[in-house]
Phi, psi and omega in degrees: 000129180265117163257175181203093159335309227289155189208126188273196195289318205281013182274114193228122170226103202015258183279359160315069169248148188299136165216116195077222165289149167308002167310327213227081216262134168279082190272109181267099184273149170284201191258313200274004184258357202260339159329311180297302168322302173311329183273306159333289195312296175320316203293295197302321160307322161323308211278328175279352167269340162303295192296356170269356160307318185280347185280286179353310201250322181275356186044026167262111189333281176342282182321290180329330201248012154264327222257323147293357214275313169301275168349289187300289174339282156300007146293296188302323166295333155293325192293356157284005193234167001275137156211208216263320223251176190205082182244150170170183195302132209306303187315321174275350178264339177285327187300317207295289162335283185320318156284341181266337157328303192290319192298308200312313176272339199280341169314304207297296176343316206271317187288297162318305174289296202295004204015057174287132153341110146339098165233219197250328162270352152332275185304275196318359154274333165307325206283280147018313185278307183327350190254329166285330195302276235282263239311297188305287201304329187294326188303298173274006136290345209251294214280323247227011115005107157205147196297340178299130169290142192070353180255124172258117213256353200250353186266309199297000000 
């Protein structure tokens, strides 16, 4: 399959936008997604600074300087939140997306199996996940976008 990133001004997948080649992505967060974004943001840092201890002792060079490379970069997003918009290199906001995604369901879940009472933080963890649920599918419309005619790659 011949994919081509390029992405024009309008490639828009709801709160998705494309910016330039598809490297680099512009992400539109709610209000109920950014407690989860913060906890995201926090899970990935932990896991890249364990690894970069272990790329370190283990001396793989590459690896080590993509994995701060990533470090810095999601340092830096924190220090933008909470806000609304979420931009950087396409790969690390869908892993980002992906993880807040996961926490998201893993609440609703956690609330459900526990038959807690309908409440009011009840429903903002529904909503909050129904809002990463959109965010993630706008992501691989976006990122995951080639010229072959009749193939919808995020459908198939």
């Amino acid at each position: 399959m011949q994919q081509d990133r390029t992405v024009s001004p309008a490639r828009v997948a709801g709160s998705v936008r494309g910016l330039g080649v598809c490297d680099a992505l512009r992400v539109e967060v709610a209000p109920a997604q950014w407690a989860g974004l913060e906890r995201g943001v926090g899970e990935r840092i932990a896991a890249l600074e364990r690894r970069v201890v272990e790329l370190r002792s283990a001396g793989e060079r590459d690896e080590l300087d993509r994995a701060r490379e990533a470090l810095r970069l999601l340092t830096r997003m924190k220090t933008d939140l909470p806000g609304s918009v979420v931009t950087g290199p396409a790969d690390l906001v869908v892993e980002l997306v992906e993880t807040c995604l996961a926490d998201a369901i893993a609440r609703v879940s956690e609330r459900l199996t526990a038959g807690s009472p309908r409440c009011a933080g009840w429903m903002d963890e529904l909503e909050a996940a129904g809002a990463w649920v959109a965010t993630a599918l706008d992501c691989a419309v976006v990122t995951e976008f080639c010229f072959e005619p009749g193939l919808d790659p995020v459908r198939w």
